[in-house]
N, C-alpha and C positions, 0 to 999 in steps of 0.2 A: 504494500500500500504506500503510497507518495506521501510524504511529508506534510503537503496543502491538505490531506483528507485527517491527519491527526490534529492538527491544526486547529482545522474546522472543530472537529469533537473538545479540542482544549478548550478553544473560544469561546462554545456554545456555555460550555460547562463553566466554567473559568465567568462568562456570563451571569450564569445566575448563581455564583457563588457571589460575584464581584454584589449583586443585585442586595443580594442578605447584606455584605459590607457594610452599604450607604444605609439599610435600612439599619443594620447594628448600630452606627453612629449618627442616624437621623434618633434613635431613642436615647440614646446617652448625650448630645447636645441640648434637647426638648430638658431631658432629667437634670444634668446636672450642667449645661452650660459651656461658654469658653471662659471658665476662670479658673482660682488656681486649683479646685478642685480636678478638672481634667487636666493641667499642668502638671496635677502632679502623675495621676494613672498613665497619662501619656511616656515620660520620662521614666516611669514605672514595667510599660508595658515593653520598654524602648529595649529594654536591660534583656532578655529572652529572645525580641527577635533580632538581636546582633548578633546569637551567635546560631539564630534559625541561619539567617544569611550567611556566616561567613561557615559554619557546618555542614547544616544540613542540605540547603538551595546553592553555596557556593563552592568553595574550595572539595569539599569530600563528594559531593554529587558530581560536580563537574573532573574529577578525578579517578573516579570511580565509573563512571557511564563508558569509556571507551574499553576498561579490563574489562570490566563486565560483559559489554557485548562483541568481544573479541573471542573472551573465554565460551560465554552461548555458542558462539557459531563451532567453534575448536573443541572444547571438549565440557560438554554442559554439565558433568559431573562436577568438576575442577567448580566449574563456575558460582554452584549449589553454593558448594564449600567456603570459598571465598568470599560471598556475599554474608552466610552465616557468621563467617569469622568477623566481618567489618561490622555488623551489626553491632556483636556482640562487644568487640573493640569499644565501639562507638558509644555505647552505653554505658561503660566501666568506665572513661575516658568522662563524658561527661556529667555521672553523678558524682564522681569525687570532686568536679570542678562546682556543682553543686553544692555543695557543703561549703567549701571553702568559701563560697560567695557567698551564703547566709551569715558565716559565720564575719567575715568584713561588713556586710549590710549592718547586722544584727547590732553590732560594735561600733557604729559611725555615730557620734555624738550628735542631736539634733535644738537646734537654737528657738523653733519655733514651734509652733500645730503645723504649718503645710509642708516643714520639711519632716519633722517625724513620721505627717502621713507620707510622705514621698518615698520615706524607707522602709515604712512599713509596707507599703505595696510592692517596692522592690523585693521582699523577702517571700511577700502572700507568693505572689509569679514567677518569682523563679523557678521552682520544678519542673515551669511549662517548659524550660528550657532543653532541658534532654527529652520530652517526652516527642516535641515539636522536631528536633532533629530526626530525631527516628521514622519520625511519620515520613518524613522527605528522602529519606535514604530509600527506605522502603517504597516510595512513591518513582524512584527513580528505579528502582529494578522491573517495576511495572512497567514504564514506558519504557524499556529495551524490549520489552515482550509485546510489547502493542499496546498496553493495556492503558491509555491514557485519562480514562474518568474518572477511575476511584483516585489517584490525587487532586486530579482537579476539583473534584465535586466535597474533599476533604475537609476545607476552610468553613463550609456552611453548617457544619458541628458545633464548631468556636461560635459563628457571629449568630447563632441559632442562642447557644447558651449565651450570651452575652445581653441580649435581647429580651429572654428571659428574667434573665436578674437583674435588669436595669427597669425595666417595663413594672414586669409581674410584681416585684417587690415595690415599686412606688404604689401600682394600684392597692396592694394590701398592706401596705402601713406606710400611708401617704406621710404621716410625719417623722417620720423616720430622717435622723441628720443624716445629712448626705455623704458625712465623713464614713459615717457606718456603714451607710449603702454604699459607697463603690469599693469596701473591702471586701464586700457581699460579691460584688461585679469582679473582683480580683480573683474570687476565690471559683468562682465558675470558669475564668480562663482554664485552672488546673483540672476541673472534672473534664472538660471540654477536650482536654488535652490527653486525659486517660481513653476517654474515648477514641480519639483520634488514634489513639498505637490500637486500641480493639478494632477498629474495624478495617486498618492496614494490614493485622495480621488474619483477620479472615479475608480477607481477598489474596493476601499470598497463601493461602491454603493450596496444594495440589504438586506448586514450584520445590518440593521437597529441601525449601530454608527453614532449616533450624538452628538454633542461636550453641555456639562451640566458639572454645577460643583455642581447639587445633589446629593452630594458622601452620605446623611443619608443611602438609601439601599442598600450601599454597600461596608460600612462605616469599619465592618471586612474583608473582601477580600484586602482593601486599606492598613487596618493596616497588614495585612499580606505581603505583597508587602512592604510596608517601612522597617518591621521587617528587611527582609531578603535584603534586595536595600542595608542600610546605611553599614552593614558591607563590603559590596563588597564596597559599594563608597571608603569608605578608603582603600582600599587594591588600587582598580583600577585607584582611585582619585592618592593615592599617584605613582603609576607607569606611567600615563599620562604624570603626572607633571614630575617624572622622565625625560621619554621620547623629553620633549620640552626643560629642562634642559639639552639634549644631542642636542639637535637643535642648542641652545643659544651657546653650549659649539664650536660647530663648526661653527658659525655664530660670534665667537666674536671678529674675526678681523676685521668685515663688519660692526656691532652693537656698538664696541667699541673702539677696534683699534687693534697695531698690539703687544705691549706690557701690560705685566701682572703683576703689584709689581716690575716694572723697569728690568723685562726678554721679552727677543724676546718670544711672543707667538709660539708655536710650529706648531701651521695651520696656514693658507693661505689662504686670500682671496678666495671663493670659495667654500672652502672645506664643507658647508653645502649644498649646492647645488650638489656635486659629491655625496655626502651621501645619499644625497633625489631621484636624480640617481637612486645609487646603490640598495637603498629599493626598489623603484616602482620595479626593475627585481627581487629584489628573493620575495618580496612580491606578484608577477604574480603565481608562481606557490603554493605557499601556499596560498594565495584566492580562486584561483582557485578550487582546491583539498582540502586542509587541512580542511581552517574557512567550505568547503560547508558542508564537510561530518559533523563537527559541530554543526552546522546550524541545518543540517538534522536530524540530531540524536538525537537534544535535545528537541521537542516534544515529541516523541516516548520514551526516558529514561521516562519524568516529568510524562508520564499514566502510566509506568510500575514499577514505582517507589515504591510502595505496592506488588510489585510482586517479590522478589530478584534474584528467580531461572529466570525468563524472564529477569527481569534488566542486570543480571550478562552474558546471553546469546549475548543479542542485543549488550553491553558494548562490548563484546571479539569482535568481528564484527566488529566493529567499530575502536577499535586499532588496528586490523590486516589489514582496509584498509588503514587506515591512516599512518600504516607503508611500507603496499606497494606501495603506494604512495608518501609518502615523502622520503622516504632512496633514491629510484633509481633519486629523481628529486635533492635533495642535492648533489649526486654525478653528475649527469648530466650538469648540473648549475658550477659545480667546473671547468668541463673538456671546457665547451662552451662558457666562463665566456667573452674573448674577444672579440668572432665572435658576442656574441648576443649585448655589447655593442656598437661594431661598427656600425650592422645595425639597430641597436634602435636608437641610438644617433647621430652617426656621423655624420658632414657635417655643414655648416655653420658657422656661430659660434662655433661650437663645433671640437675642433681640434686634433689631434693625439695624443698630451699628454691628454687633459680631457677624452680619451677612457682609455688610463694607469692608471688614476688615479681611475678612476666608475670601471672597472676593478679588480683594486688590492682591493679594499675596498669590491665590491660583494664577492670577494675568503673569504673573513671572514664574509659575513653575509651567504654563500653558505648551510654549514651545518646546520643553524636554523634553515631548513625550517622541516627535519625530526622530530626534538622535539618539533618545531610549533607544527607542525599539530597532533602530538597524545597528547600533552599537551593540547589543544582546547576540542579534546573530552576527555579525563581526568576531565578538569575543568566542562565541562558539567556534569558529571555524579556526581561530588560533589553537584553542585547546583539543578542539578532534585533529589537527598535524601535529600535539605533542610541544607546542609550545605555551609554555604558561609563562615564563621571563619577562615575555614583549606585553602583554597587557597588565602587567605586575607591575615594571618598571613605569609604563605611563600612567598608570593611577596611581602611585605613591606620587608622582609629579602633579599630578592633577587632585588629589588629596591637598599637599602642598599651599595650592592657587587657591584653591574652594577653600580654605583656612584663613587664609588670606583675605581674600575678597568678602568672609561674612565678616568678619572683624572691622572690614572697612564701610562696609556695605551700610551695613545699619545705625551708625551715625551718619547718616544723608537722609534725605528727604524720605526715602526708599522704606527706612524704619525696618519693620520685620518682613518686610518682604524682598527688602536686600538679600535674607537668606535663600529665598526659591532665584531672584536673578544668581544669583552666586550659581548655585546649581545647574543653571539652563546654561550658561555661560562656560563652564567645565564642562557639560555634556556634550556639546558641539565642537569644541577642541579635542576632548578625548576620541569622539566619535572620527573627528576628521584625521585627525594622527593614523589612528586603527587603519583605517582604509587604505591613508596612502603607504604605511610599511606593507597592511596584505597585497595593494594592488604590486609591489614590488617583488612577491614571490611566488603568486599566480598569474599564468602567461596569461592576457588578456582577459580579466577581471571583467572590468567595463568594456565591456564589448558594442559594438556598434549597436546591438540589439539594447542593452541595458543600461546604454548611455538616453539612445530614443525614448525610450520607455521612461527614463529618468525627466524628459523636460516636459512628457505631455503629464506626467502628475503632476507637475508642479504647477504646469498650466492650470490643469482642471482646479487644480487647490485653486488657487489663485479667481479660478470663474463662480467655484463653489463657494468661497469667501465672500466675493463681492453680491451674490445671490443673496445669502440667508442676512449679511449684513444693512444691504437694501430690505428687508424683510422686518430685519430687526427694528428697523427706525420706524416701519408702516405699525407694525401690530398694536403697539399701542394707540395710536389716536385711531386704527379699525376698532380696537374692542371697546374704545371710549364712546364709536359711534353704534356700537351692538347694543351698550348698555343700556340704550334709548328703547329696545325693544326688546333684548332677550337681556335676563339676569346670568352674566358672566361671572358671579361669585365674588369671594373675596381675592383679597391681594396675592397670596397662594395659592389660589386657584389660577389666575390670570397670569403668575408664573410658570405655571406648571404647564398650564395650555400654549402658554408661547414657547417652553423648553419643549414639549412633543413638538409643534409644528414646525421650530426651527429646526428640530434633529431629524424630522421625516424629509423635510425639502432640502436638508445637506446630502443626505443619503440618495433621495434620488436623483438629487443634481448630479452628484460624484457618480454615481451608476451609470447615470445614462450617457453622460459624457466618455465616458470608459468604452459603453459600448460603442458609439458612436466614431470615436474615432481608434476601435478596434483595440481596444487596450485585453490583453490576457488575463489581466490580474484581477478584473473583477470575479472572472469568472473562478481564478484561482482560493479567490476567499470564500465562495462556495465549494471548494472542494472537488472544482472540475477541472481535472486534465485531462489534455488532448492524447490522443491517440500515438503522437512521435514521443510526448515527452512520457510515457507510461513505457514507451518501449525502451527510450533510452535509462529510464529507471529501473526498468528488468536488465540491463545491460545486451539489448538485443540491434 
């Protein structure tokens, strides 16, 4: 099966996990707001998926996915074995790291109530931490076998409990301090997360993995996987760490106070909380799309990785989706940026300025989402040739800048959304480096076919843009003249009807113009390939 059809299945899935998401943190905004109460769960929640990312999703997955389906194809005994061993590694490895972080949490002396609670949620969530790697390790042996739903469809466990004990526990004991309630919310991450290893390991039910730390036969396969793991860990280790460093940097009015070396600090209570916001939306459509096609892709690089003319085939595929995909959702996302946080967010606790502020901070992480997503498969296609050095070396450099620039960033007018420009800013340097050292060691990368294909997306962005944007200035004085005759609802209503209609008419602009001036790729994100490229994927 071709890549673009796993894809599809990630997407879809990957969809209505991302769907749970907005809906998880549309109840926990309404509950408890952007202040320092989610400043602190955010910075809280931050601490477990650093090392989801640099563990589970990062270095040990991507490490790990080319032995693994090297050993499948070669000898699926071997393979069994070795996957069993790393698990079980994996979990030794990260509950003693476990402990050791309670016991530093538990020990950090606290000045105030929001930083006590900050630690103290740090401690509730940590477990989730090895529990959530595992889930990924495990989710990564599935998609070497095809099997790409049961990780995708995985996350809606979490944002399902989350939901739960944010929602269900306000309607049943509405007075309840909210200090209490989001330890209640903390403490479901970790059921959420037991769950998550139960139903990994019955879907690997049959693959004859069971957990041994008999790594002797298969003791090269391990060192192969560490060889190429520890260079990523530094690269990914130090950009994590980065990453939580941007948590802390916007959390440190809530964590420490409100001055810095005897200056007014330049954020505001809160302001990690609009940030984490702001992520979950432009991160909806690059999970959705960008990380699947990724995802998808990098099986299928790591078998063809011996094959350059097929590599460099599948590779071009794979940036032209990722381009047509991400361009028009970056621009999309710039022009919708208000309507989608009002009706994700708004309401409750969550008041008209905190939509201004998740708002003005998405318009700067808006554009990332384009150099996301073909930077992902970029980065995959280094790691299925075996190199992990070159995207190591340019994110510790690009870590570096992004340190830099939020530092600088947010004393200017920019304020806390200096930190998403910071970020979009790094993602297009990193992304454009990537390319030009890959185009230097694939013979014709950009091919005349992938260069065309590269200007009529950007065109159609560009017609798609100028459409919903014309669009965008009508709808309101059209519904101001509906409301003479039909009742159009409240103000979240009239958001929400403008976010459907401007997202239906991006969609079919971008479609039709695809088809019309014969673009492949639409058809590609449905999961249709042609007849030549199915054959040259059978290698025939």
């Amino acid at each position: 099966m071709s890549f673009e059809k796993h894809a599809r299945t990630v997407s879809l899935l990957t969809l209505v996990s991302r769907f749970s998401g907005l809906a998880r943190d549309a109840a926990q905004s309404r509950v408890f707001g952007a202040g320092p109460i989610m400043d602190a769960f955010a910075i809280a929640f931050q601490l477990p998926n650093l090392f989801r990312r640099l563990f589970g999703e990062g270095a040990l997955s991507a490490s790990f996915t080319p032995v693994y389906a090297k050993l499948e194809q070669d000898n699926p005994q071997k393979s069994r074995l070795f996957a069993s061993v790393t698990i079980a590694l994996l979990m030794i490895v990260l509950a003693a790291l476990t402990l050791v972080g309670e016991a530093v949490v538990l020990s950090l002396p606290s000045r105030d109530a929001n930083q006590q609670l900050s630690f103290q949620l740090m401690a509730t969530m940590l477990p989730y931490m090895p529990l959530i790697c595992v889930v990924a390790l495990m989710g990564s042996i599935l998609n070497v076998h095809g099997k790409f739903a049961v990780a995708a469809a995985s996350p809606m466990i979490l944002n399902a409990a989350i939901i739960v004990a944010s929602i269900g526990v306000s309607y049943m004991h509405g007075g309840m301090e909210r200090s209490d309630h989001i330890q209640i919310v903390a403490w479901s991450v970790v059921v959420a997360g037991l769950l998550q290893v139960a139903w990994m390991v019955w879907s690997l039910r049959g693959y004859g993995i069971r957990l041994s730390v008999q790594w002797h036969g298969c003791r090269d396969s391990l060192r192969t996987m560490l060889t190429t793991m520890l260079p990523m860990m530094i690269g990914l280790g130090v950009f994590q760490i980065n990453t939580f460093i941007d948590s802390v940097i916007a959390s440190y009015p809530t964590l420490v106070g409100p001055t810095i070396f005897g200056m007014q600090f330049p954020l505001m209570e809160g302001s990690n909380a609009a940030m984490n916001f702001a992520t979950r939306l432009y991160e909806f459509p690059l999970g959705v799309f960008g990380i699947a096609i990724a995802t998808a892709i990098f099986p299928t690089l790591s078998r063809q990785a011996s094959n350059p003319a097929l590599f460099a085939h599948t590779l071009r595929r794979g940036i032209r989706l990722a381009l047509f995909i991400g361009l028009p959702a970056s621009a999309g996302l710039i022009v919708v940026r208000t309507q989608l946080t009002t009706v994700v967010f708004q309401g409750g606790k969550f008041t008209t300025d905190d939509t201004f502020r998740v708002a003005t901070i998405l318009l700067g992480f808006a554009p990332a989402v384009a150099a996301f997503s073909v930077m992902q498969t970029i980065t995959r296609a280094f790691y299925a040739l075996g190199d992990t050095s070159t995207p190591t070396r340019i994110s510790i450099w690009m870590v570096c800048l992004n340190f830099v620039l939020n530092c600088t960033l947010i004393w200017t007018p920019l304020n806390t959304s200096g930190l998403a420009w910071s970020t979009t800013i790094c993602a297009f340097i990193q992304a454009a480096i990537l390319i030009y050292l890959l185009h230097g060691r694939i013979n014709n990368l950009f091919d005349i076919h992938t260069r065309v294909a590269s200007v009529k997306i950007f065109a159609a962005t560009l017609v798609m843009t100028a459409v919903i944007t014309a669009i965008a200035f009508a709808l309101p004085t059209g519904m101001t003249a509906m409301a003479g005759v039909l009742p159009v609802g409240t103000a979240w209503g009239q958001s929400l009807l403008q976010l459907l209609f401007l997202t239906f008419s991006g969609v079919v602009c971008m479609f039709a113009l695809a088809k019309w001036w014969k673009m492949p790729e639409w058809k590609w994100t449905l999961g249709q390939i042609d007849q030549d490229i199915s054959a040259i994927d059978s290698g025939q």
